[in-house]
Phi, psi and omega in degrees: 000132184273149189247125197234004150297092192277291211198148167280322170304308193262034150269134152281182221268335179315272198326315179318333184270324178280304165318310173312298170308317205261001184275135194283144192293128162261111187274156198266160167310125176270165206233103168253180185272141167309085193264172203217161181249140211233006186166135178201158143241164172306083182289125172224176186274121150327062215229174200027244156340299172289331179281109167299155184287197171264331183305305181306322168247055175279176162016094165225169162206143186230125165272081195263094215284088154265157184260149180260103176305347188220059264266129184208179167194051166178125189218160187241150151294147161244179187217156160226148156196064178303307177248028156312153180241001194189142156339156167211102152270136196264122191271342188198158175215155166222185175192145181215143144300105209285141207247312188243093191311134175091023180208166168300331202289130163274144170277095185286356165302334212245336193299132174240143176295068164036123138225157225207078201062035184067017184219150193298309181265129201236170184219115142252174178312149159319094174096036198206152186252148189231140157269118175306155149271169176339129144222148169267124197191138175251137183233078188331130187306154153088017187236168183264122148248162194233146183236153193208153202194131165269146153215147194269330179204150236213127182288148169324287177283127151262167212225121198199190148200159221250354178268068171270337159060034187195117178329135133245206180203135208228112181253132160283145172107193164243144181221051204275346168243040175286127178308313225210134194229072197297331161292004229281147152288130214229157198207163204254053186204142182248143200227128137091344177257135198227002163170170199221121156219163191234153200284135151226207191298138155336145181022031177270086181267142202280209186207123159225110195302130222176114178196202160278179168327303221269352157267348151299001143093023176313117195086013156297158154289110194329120192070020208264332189044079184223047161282128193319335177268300170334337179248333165296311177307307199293320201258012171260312190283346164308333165269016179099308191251085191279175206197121166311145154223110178296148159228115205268075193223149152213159204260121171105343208279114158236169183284351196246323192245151160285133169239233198315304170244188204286165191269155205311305191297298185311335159238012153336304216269288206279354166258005171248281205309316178258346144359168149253137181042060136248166203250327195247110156255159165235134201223112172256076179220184165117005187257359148294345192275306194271359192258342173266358166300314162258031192254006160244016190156180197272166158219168175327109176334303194302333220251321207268000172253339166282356175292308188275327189301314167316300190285292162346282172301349179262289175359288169318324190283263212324298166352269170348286240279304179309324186286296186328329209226025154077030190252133139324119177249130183249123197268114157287124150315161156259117177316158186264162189219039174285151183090335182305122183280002214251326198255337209007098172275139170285172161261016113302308156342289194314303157327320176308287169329307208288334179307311199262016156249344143330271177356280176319321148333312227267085198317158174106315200308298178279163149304339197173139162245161195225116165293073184271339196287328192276327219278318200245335145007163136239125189286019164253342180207116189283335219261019181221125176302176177274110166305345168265023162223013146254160209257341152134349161283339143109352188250310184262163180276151205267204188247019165288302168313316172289345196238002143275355212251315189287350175277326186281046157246142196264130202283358175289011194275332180266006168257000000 
Protein backbone atom coordinates (compact mmCIF):
# COMPACT_ATOMS: atom_id res chain seq x y z
CA UNK A 1 0.00 0.00 0.00
CA UNK A 2 1.65 3.48 -0.90
CA UNK A 3 1.29 5.81 2.11
CA UNK A 4 0.28 9.17 0.95
CA UNK A 5 1.03 11.22 4.40
CA UNK A 6 4.45 13.22 3.60
CA UNK A 7 4.87 15.09 7.22
CA UNK A 8 2.34 15.95 10.09
CA UNK A 9 3.75 19.66 10.08
CA UNK A 10 2.71 20.62 6.58
CA UNK A 11 -1.13 19.00 6.91
CA UNK A 12 -3.80 20.81 8.30
CA UNK A 13 -5.32 19.06 10.99
CA UNK A 14 -8.61 17.94 9.10
CA UNK A 15 -6.21 16.08 6.96
CA UNK A 16 -3.98 14.78 9.53
CA UNK A 17 -6.91 13.20 11.38
CA UNK A 18 -7.61 11.59 7.99
CA UNK A 19 -4.48 10.21 7.81
CA UNK A 20 -4.11 9.11 10.81
CA UNK A 21 -7.21 6.95 9.93
CA UNK A 22 -6.65 5.41 6.88
CA UNK A 23 -2.81 4.24 7.54
CA UNK A 24 -2.91 0.62 8.48
CA UNK A 25 -2.39 -0.76 12.12
CA UNK A 26 0.83 -2.51 13.15
CA UNK A 27 -0.61 -5.48 14.95
CA UNK A 28 1.14 -7.40 17.47
CA UNK A 29 1.90 -11.20 16.52
CA UNK A 30 -0.70 -13.46 17.60
CA UNK A 31 0.64 -16.33 20.16
CA UNK A 32 -0.99 -19.51 18.78
CA UNK A 33 -0.56 -22.75 20.75
CA UNK A 34 1.83 -24.90 20.16
CA UNK A 35 -0.15 -28.23 19.26
CA UNK A 36 1.57 -31.43 19.86
CA UNK A 37 -0.17 -34.63 18.87
CA UNK A 38 -1.04 -36.41 22.03
CA UNK A 39 -2.50 -39.49 21.66
CA UNK A 40 -3.10 -41.76 18.68
CA UNK A 41 -4.24 -45.21 17.38
CA UNK A 42 -3.73 -47.18 14.09
CA UNK A 43 -6.99 -47.08 12.10
CA UNK A 44 -8.51 -49.98 10.47
CA UNK A 45 -11.77 -51.27 8.88
CA UNK A 46 -13.65 -52.96 11.90
CA UNK A 47 -14.60 -55.99 10.35
CA UNK A 48 -15.66 -59.63 11.56
CA UNK A 49 -15.33 -59.72 15.25
CA UNK A 50 -13.81 -56.90 15.48
CA UNK A 51 -17.06 -55.42 14.21
CA UNK A 52 -19.94 -53.51 16.18
CA UNK A 53 -23.48 -54.91 14.77
CA UNK A 54 -25.78 -51.84 13.29
CA UNK A 55 -28.13 -52.59 16.27
CA UNK A 56 -25.64 -52.26 18.80
CA UNK A 57 -24.74 -48.69 17.27
CA UNK A 58 -28.19 -47.12 16.47
CA UNK A 59 -29.06 -44.40 19.16
CA UNK A 60 -25.74 -45.43 20.86
CA UNK A 61 -23.02 -43.71 22.85
CA UNK A 62 -19.68 -45.13 23.10
CA UNK A 63 -17.47 -44.32 25.88
CA UNK A 64 -14.03 -44.62 25.35
CA UNK A 65 -10.80 -44.77 27.76
CA UNK A 66 -7.61 -43.51 26.50
CA UNK A 67 -4.12 -42.66 28.22
CA UNK A 68 -3.18 -38.95 28.04
CA UNK A 69 0.46 -38.77 27.19
CA UNK A 70 0.69 -35.21 28.13
CA UNK A 71 -0.29 -32.90 30.66
CA UNK A 72 -2.47 -29.62 29.07
CA UNK A 73 -5.18 -27.84 29.54
CA UNK A 74 -6.65 -27.55 26.01
CA UNK A 75 -6.81 -30.22 23.88
CA UNK A 76 -8.70 -31.04 20.18
CA UNK A 77 -10.14 -34.34 19.43
CA UNK A 78 -10.02 -36.13 15.91
CA UNK A 79 -12.79 -38.34 14.91
CA UNK A 80 -12.28 -40.89 11.99
CA UNK A 81 -14.10 -42.12 8.90
CA UNK A 82 -11.08 -43.08 7.47
CA UNK A 83 -12.87 -46.41 5.62
CA UNK A 84 -16.18 -45.22 5.81
CA UNK A 85 -18.42 -45.25 2.32
CA UNK A 86 -20.92 -42.50 3.10
CA UNK A 87 -20.87 -39.43 6.00
CA UNK A 88 -20.98 -40.29 9.26
CA UNK A 89 -22.56 -38.21 11.67
CA UNK A 90 -21.88 -37.71 15.14
CA UNK A 91 -24.50 -35.80 17.46
CA UNK A 92 -22.51 -34.93 20.40
CA UNK A 93 -19.13 -35.63 21.96
CA UNK A 94 -17.90 -34.63 25.59
CA UNK A 95 -13.83 -35.76 27.32
CA UNK A 96 -13.61 -36.04 31.26
CA UNK A 97 -11.14 -37.42 33.30
CA UNK A 98 -11.94 -40.78 34.39
CA UNK A 99 -12.43 -40.75 38.15
CA UNK A 100 -12.29 -44.51 38.84
CA UNK A 101 -9.83 -46.75 37.01
CA UNK A 102 -11.03 -49.80 35.32
CA UNK A 103 -14.42 -48.26 35.29
CA UNK A 104 -17.20 -45.74 33.04
CA UNK A 105 -17.07 -43.22 35.96
CA UNK A 106 -16.19 -39.89 34.77
CA UNK A 107 -15.21 -36.76 37.09
CA UNK A 108 -18.23 -34.92 35.87
CA UNK A 109 -16.12 -31.58 37.38
CA UNK A 110 -14.22 -32.32 34.84
CA UNK A 111 -16.54 -32.91 31.65
CA UNK A 112 -16.20 -30.54 28.60
CA UNK A 113 -18.08 -30.23 25.36
CA UNK A 114 -16.81 -31.04 22.03
CA UNK A 115 -17.31 -28.85 19.26
CA UNK A 116 -16.89 -28.71 15.92
CA UNK A 117 -16.94 -25.31 14.45
CA UNK A 118 -19.07 -24.31 17.37
CA UNK A 119 -21.78 -26.64 16.89
CA UNK A 120 -22.59 -29.90 18.84
CA UNK A 121 -22.69 -31.86 15.61
CA UNK A 122 -20.47 -32.88 12.87
CA UNK A 123 -21.09 -35.07 9.78
CA UNK A 124 -17.97 -36.30 8.75
CA UNK A 125 -16.90 -37.26 4.87
CA UNK A 126 -16.48 -40.60 3.31
CA UNK A 127 -12.62 -41.52 3.94
CA UNK A 128 -11.73 -38.34 6.20
CA UNK A 129 -10.39 -37.76 9.82
CA UNK A 130 -12.49 -34.41 11.37
CA UNK A 131 -10.75 -32.17 14.16
CA UNK A 132 -12.42 -30.62 16.89
CA UNK A 133 -12.00 -27.29 18.65
CA UNK A 134 -9.76 -26.15 21.24
CA UNK A 135 -11.44 -27.49 24.21
CA UNK A 136 -10.61 -26.73 27.65
CA UNK A 137 -10.19 -29.37 30.02
CA UNK A 138 -7.23 -30.24 32.41
CA UNK A 139 -5.73 -33.13 31.88
CA UNK A 140 -2.83 -34.70 33.78
CA UNK A 141 0.03 -36.56 31.98
CA UNK A 142 -0.15 -40.54 32.46
CA UNK A 143 -3.89 -40.05 33.42
CA UNK A 144 -7.37 -42.07 31.67
CA UNK A 145 -9.51 -39.91 29.88
CA UNK A 146 -12.79 -40.93 28.50
CA UNK A 147 -14.42 -39.52 24.81
CA UNK A 148 -17.79 -40.50 25.21
CA UNK A 149 -19.46 -39.73 21.50
CA UNK A 150 -23.53 -40.39 20.61
CA UNK A 151 -24.28 -41.58 17.24
CA UNK A 152 -27.99 -41.80 15.84
CA UNK A 153 -27.09 -44.25 12.59
CA UNK A 154 -24.06 -46.30 12.60
CA UNK A 155 -21.99 -46.43 9.57
CA UNK A 156 -21.82 -49.51 7.16
CA UNK A 157 -18.15 -49.51 7.38
CA UNK A 158 -16.74 -49.12 10.33
CA UNK A 159 -13.77 -47.45 11.11
CA UNK A 160 -11.61 -48.62 14.36
CA UNK A 161 -9.01 -50.20 15.65
CA UNK A 162 -9.20 -53.42 17.80
CA UNK A 163 -5.69 -53.53 20.31
CA UNK A 164 -7.04 -51.08 22.61
CA UNK A 165 -6.10 -52.93 25.88
CA UNK A 166 -8.12 -50.72 27.73
CA UNK A 167 -12.48 -50.86 28.15
CA UNK A 168 -14.64 -49.14 26.53
CA UNK A 169 -18.20 -48.75 26.80
CA UNK A 170 -21.40 -49.03 24.61
CA UNK A 171 -24.88 -47.80 26.10
CA UNK A 172 -28.17 -46.82 24.24
CA UNK A 173 -29.46 -43.38 24.01
CA UNK A 174 -27.23 -40.72 24.30
CA UNK A 175 -25.74 -40.69 27.71
CA UNK A 176 -22.56 -39.18 26.94
CA UNK A 177 -22.86 -36.82 30.14
CA UNK A 178 -23.96 -39.69 32.52
CA UNK A 179 -21.07 -40.23 35.67
CA UNK A 180 -21.37 -43.59 35.03
CA UNK A 181 -22.54 -45.97 32.77
CA UNK A 182 -23.31 -49.07 34.82
CA UNK A 183 -25.07 -51.33 31.95
CA UNK A 184 -22.79 -50.37 29.44
CA UNK A 185 -21.68 -53.30 27.34
CA UNK A 186 -18.03 -53.15 27.56
CA UNK A 187 -14.97 -54.52 24.86
CA UNK A 188 -11.69 -53.87 24.54
CA UNK A 189 -11.66 -51.72 21.22
CA UNK A 190 -11.80 -48.25 19.60
CA UNK A 191 -14.37 -47.15 17.18
CA UNK A 192 -14.35 -43.84 15.44
CA UNK A 193 -11.30 -41.90 17.72
CA UNK A 194 -8.54 -41.73 16.06
CA UNK A 195 -5.93 -38.87 18.09
CA UNK A 196 -5.86 -36.20 20.74
CA UNK A 197 -3.32 -33.15 20.69
CA UNK A 198 -2.40 -30.78 23.02
CA UNK A 199 -1.50 -26.85 23.59
CA UNK A 200 1.95 -27.92 24.96
CA UNK A 201 5.20 -26.36 26.02
CA UNK A 202 7.20 -24.77 22.96
CA UNK A 203 9.16 -26.99 20.71
CA UNK A 204 7.95 -29.95 22.38
CA UNK A 205 7.74 -32.69 19.80
CA UNK A 206 6.08 -35.90 19.86
CA UNK A 207 7.68 -39.56 19.32
CA UNK A 208 5.55 -42.25 17.66
CA UNK A 209 6.26 -45.85 17.88
CA UNK A 210 4.99 -47.23 14.30
CA UNK A 211 4.99 -51.06 14.11
CA UNK A 212 3.59 -54.56 14.45
CA UNK A 213 1.46 -56.66 17.21
CA UNK A 214 4.58 -56.23 19.29
CA UNK A 215 4.25 -52.54 19.62
CA UNK A 216 0.58 -52.77 19.84
CA UNK A 217 1.17 -54.79 22.97
CA UNK A 218 -0.25 -58.08 22.08
CA UNK A 219 -0.32 -59.97 25.63
CA UNK A 220 -0.44 -57.16 27.60
CA UNK A 221 -3.11 -57.11 30.06
CA UNK A 222 -6.07 -55.18 29.81
CA UNK A 223 -6.02 -51.60 31.26
CA UNK A 224 -2.35 -52.18 32.50
CA UNK A 225 -0.48 -50.28 29.68
CA UNK A 226 3.05 -51.91 29.75
CA UNK A 227 3.69 -51.55 26.22
CA UNK A 228 7.13 -50.93 25.28
CA UNK A 229 5.99 -47.13 24.36
CA UNK A 230 3.96 -47.03 27.47
CA UNK A 231 7.42 -47.70 29.41
CA UNK A 232 9.42 -45.06 27.23
CA UNK A 233 6.63 -42.67 27.67
CA UNK A 234 6.94 -43.57 31.92
CA UNK A 235 10.84 -43.14 31.83
CA UNK A 236 10.86 -40.05 29.82
CA UNK A 237 8.34 -38.01 32.32
CA UNK A 238 10.50 -39.52 35.08
CA UNK A 239 12.89 -37.39 33.68
CA UNK A 240 10.97 -34.04 34.22
CA UNK A 241 10.73 -33.61 30.82
CA UNK A 242 7.91 -35.66 29.65
CA UNK A 243 7.43 -36.30 25.49
CA UNK A 244 3.75 -37.89 23.79
CA UNK A 245 4.66 -40.92 22.73
CA UNK A 246 1.71 -42.12 20.19
CA UNK A 247 1.33 -45.81 19.63
CA UNK A 248 1.40 -46.96 15.73
CA UNK A 249 1.12 -50.80 16.02
CA UNK A 250 -1.19 -53.33 14.21
CA UNK A 251 -1.34 -56.59 15.03
CA UNK A 252 -0.26 -58.41 12.23
CA UNK A 253 1.25 -55.30 10.34
CA UNK A 254 3.85 -55.60 7.42
CA UNK A 255 5.79 -53.53 5.58
CA UNK A 256 5.21 -55.00 1.74
CA UNK A 257 1.54 -56.56 2.34
CA UNK A 258 -1.59 -55.49 3.65
CA UNK A 259 -2.67 -58.43 6.55
CA UNK A 260 -5.29 -57.27 9.27
CA UNK A 261 -4.67 -53.60 8.34
CA UNK A 262 -3.06 -51.71 5.76
CA UNK A 263 0.93 -52.18 5.06
CA UNK A 264 3.46 -50.08 6.66
CA UNK A 265 4.06 -47.31 3.39
CA UNK A 266 0.10 -47.15 3.17
CA UNK A 267 -0.08 -45.42 6.41
CA UNK A 268 3.08 -43.96 6.91
CA UNK A 269 1.66 -40.62 5.79
CA UNK A 270 -1.55 -40.03 7.87
CA UNK A 271 -0.10 -41.83 11.04
CA UNK A 272 3.73 -39.80 10.91
CA UNK A 273 3.39 -37.22 8.82
CA UNK A 274 0.37 -35.71 9.47
CA UNK A 275 -0.03 -35.35 13.23
CA UNK A 276 1.35 -32.19 14.35
CA UNK A 277 4.80 -31.65 15.36
CA UNK A 278 6.37 -34.87 15.41
CA UNK A 279 9.62 -35.34 15.75
CA UNK A 280 10.52 -39.01 16.35
CA UNK A 281 8.87 -42.04 14.76
CA UNK A 282 11.07 -45.15 16.03
CA UNK A 283 10.10 -47.97 13.15
CA UNK A 284 9.88 -51.73 14.28
CA UNK A 285 8.28 -53.92 11.43
CA UNK A 286 9.78 -56.98 9.17
CA UNK A 287 9.31 -59.73 11.48
CA UNK A 288 5.59 -60.56 9.85
CA UNK A 289 7.33 -60.00 6.48
CA UNK A 290 10.07 -62.61 6.77
CA UNK A 291 7.55 -64.99 8.89
CA UNK A 292 4.72 -65.33 6.12
CA UNK A 293 7.39 -65.83 3.45
CA UNK A 294 7.69 -69.25 4.78
CA UNK A 295 5.06 -70.21 7.20
CA UNK A 296 3.24 -71.98 4.68
CA UNK A 297 5.92 -73.56 2.88
CA UNK A 298 9.73 -73.39 2.07
CA UNK A 299 10.79 -70.63 -0.61
CA UNK A 300 12.96 -70.03 -3.33
CA UNK A 301 16.87 -68.21 -2.83
CA UNK A 302 15.56 -66.22 -5.17
CA UNK A 303 12.38 -64.87 -3.23
CA UNK A 304 14.38 -64.99 0.27
CA UNK A 305 16.78 -62.17 -1.38
CA UNK A 306 13.83 -60.59 -2.70
CA UNK A 307 12.33 -60.51 0.62
CA UNK A 308 14.96 -58.66 2.24
CA UNK A 309 16.16 -56.09 -0.69
CA UNK A 310 11.87 -55.17 -0.87
CA UNK A 311 11.54 -54.74 3.49
CA UNK A 312 14.89 -52.91 3.07
CA UNK A 313 14.17 -50.68 0.07
CA UNK A 314 10.51 -49.78 1.88
CA UNK A 315 12.72 -48.59 5.00
CA UNK A 316 14.38 -46.23 2.46
CA UNK A 317 10.57 -44.66 1.11
CA UNK A 318 9.58 -44.06 4.75
CA UNK A 319 13.18 -42.54 5.69
CA UNK A 320 12.75 -40.07 2.86
CA UNK A 321 9.39 -39.74 3.34
CA UNK A 322 10.22 -38.98 7.43
CA UNK A 323 13.21 -36.66 6.72
CA UNK A 324 11.49 -34.57 4.17
CA UNK A 325 9.14 -33.02 6.88
CA UNK A 326 12.10 -32.81 9.18
CA UNK A 327 11.19 -35.94 11.53
CA UNK A 328 14.07 -38.52 12.77
CA UNK A 329 13.81 -41.72 12.14
CA UNK A 330 15.46 -44.51 14.40
CA UNK A 331 15.65 -47.86 12.80
CA UNK A 332 14.74 -51.36 15.48
CA UNK A 333 16.56 -54.71 14.94
CA UNK A 334 14.19 -57.00 14.28
CA UNK A 335 13.92 -59.79 16.99
CA UNK A 336 14.58 -63.12 16.89
CA UNK A 337 11.61 -65.67 16.40
CA UNK A 338 13.18 -69.19 16.30
CA UNK A 339 10.93 -71.49 17.49
CA UNK A 340 7.61 -69.80 16.82
CA UNK A 341 4.97 -72.47 15.57
CA UNK A 342 2.38 -69.84 13.95
CA UNK A 343 5.80 -68.82 11.30
CA UNK A 344 7.91 -72.05 11.66
CA UNK A 345 11.22 -70.15 10.54
CA UNK A 346 14.24 -71.79 8.77
CA UNK A 347 17.33 -71.07 8.85
CA UNK A 348 17.21 -68.89 6.10
CA UNK A 349 14.98 -66.79 7.94
CA UNK A 350 16.98 -66.42 10.22
CA UNK A 351 19.82 -65.19 7.55
CA UNK A 352 17.19 -62.92 6.47
CA UNK A 353 16.88 -61.25 9.66
CA UNK A 354 20.28 -60.84 10.50
CA UNK A 355 20.79 -59.34 6.61
CA UNK A 356 17.98 -56.50 7.07
CA UNK A 357 19.21 -55.85 10.87
CA UNK A 358 22.78 -55.11 8.94
CA UNK A 359 20.98 -52.82 7.12
CA UNK A 360 19.29 -51.37 9.73
CA UNK A 361 22.87 -51.31 11.24
CA UNK A 362 24.40 -49.85 8.74
CA UNK A 363 25.44 -45.65 9.66
CA UNK A 364 23.66 -43.32 7.40
CA UNK A 365 20.73 -45.71 6.89
CA UNK A 366 18.74 -44.38 10.05
CA UNK A 367 19.11 -41.38 12.22
CA UNK A 368 19.79 -43.81 14.87
CA UNK A 369 19.59 -47.25 15.86
CA UNK A 370 17.38 -49.00 19.11
CA UNK A 371 19.30 -52.59 19.25
CA UNK A 372 16.07 -54.33 20.42
CA UNK A 373 17.56 -57.42 18.80
CA UNK A 374 20.61 -57.22 21.24
CA UNK A 375 18.38 -56.31 23.75
CA UNK A 376 16.37 -59.45 23.80
CA UNK A 377 18.18 -61.95 22.56
CA UNK A 378 19.47 -65.25 24.50
CA UNK A 379 23.47 -65.29 24.15
CA UNK A 380 22.98 -68.94 24.39
CA UNK A 381 20.80 -69.04 21.35
CA UNK A 382 20.73 -65.67 19.50
CA UNK A 383 18.11 -66.57 16.95
CA UNK A 384 15.74 -67.04 20.13
CA UNK A 385 14.41 -64.59 22.78
CA UNK A 386 15.76 -64.77 26.45
CA UNK A 387 13.20 -66.73 28.20
CA UNK A 388 12.28 -64.38 30.82
CA UNK A 389 11.32 -61.64 28.23
CA UNK A 390 8.94 -64.36 25.90
CA UNK A 391 5.69 -64.46 26.50
CA UNK A 392 5.91 -68.34 25.59
CA UNK A 393 5.25 -68.07 21.54
CA UNK A 394 8.62 -67.41 21.13
CA UNK A 395 7.61 -64.15 18.71
CA UNK A 396 6.24 -61.82 21.46
CA UNK A 397 7.71 -60.33 24.28
CA UNK A 398 5.95 -61.14 27.81
CA UNK A 399 5.77 -57.93 29.95
CA UNK A 400 9.22 -58.39 31.58
CA UNK A 401 10.20 -58.36 27.82
CA UNK A 402 8.07 -55.22 26.92
CA UNK A 403 9.53 -53.39 29.66
CA UNK A 404 13.51 -54.25 28.56
CA UNK A 405 12.52 -53.24 25.12
CA UNK A 406 11.66 -49.77 26.64
CA UNK A 407 14.98 -49.33 29.08
CA UNK A 408 16.86 -50.40 25.71
CA UNK A 409 15.96 -47.11 24.51
CA UNK A 410 18.06 -44.48 24.60
CA UNK A 411 16.58 -41.28 25.94
CA UNK A 412 19.13 -38.93 24.49
CA UNK A 413 17.97 -39.57 21.57
CA UNK A 414 14.82 -37.04 22.12
CA UNK A 415 16.84 -34.40 23.22
Amino acid sequence: MRHLCISALALPTVLLAACLVLAPPVLAKDKQPHWVAAWGSSQMIAEGNNALTPEQLTDATLRQVVRVTYPGQSYRVRLSNIYGKEPLTVDSVRIARIATPDTSTIDTATTAKVLFGGRDKVTIPAGADYLSDPVAVDLPGLSDAAISLHIATPPMVQTGHPGARTPSYLVKGNRVDDAALADATVFQRWYLISGLEVAAKPKTRAIVAFGDSITDGYGVKDNRNTRWGDGLMKRLAATGRPLPVLNGGIGGNRMLLDGLGPNALARFDREVLSPPNVGYVILLEGVNDLGTLTRDASATPEAHADLVANVTAGYAQLIHKARSQGIKVYGATVMPYAGNTYYHPEPVSEADRQAINAWIRTPGNFDAVIDFDAAMRDPAQPDRLLPAYDSGDHLHPSEAGYKAMADAVPLELFK
